[in-house]
C-alpha positions as CSV (number, residue, x, y, z in Angstrom):
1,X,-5.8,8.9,-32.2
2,X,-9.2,9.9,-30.9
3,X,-9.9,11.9,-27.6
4,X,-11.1,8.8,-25.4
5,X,-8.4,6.7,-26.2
6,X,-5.7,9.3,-26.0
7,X,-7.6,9.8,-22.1
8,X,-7.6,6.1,-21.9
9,X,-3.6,5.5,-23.1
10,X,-2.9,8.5,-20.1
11,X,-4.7,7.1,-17.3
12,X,-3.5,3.8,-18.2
13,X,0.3,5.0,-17.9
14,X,-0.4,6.4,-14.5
15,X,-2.1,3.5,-12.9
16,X,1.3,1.5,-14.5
17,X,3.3,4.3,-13.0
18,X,1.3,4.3,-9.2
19,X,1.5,0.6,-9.3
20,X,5.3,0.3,-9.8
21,X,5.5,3.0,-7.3
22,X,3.2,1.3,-4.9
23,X,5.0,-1.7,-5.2
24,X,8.6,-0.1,-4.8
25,X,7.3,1.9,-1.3
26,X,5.8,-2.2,-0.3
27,X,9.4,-3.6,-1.1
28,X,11.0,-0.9,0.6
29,X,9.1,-1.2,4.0
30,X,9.4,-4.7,3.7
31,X,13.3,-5.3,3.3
32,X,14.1,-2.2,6.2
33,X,13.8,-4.7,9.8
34,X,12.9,-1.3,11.7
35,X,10.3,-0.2,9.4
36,X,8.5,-4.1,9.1
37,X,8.9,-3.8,13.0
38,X,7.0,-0.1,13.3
39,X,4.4,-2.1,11.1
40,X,4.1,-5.4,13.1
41,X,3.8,-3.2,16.6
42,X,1.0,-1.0,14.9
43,X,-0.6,-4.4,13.9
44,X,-0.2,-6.4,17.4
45,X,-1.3,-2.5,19.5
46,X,-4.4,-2.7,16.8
47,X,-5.4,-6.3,17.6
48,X,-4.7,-6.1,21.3
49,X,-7.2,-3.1,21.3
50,X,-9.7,-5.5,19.3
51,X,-8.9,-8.1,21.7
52,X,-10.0,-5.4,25.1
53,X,-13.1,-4.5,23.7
54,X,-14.2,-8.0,22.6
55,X,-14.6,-7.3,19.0
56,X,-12.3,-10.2,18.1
């Protein structure tokens, strides 16, 4: 196997690897209620902020 595709066959393992990993850490936040609620609050604080400063 040549040097570019033996670069190629690594890098494509570890985007495979970050995007199961990614995906797991998504799930994860997802299924916990306090965590999805941490993320909602950060959401509504971010577009009530928007909302005061009239960039909405």
């Amino acid at each position: 196997m040549s040097f570019p595709r033996k670069i190629y066959e690594f890098l494509k393992k570890g985007s495979e690897a970050y995007g199961k990993w990614d995906y797991e850490v998504s799930m994860n936040i997802i299924r916990n209620p306090k965590r999805l609620l941490i993320i909602i609050f950060i959401l509504l604080l971010i577009l009530l902020i928007m909302f005061i400063r009239g960039e909405l």
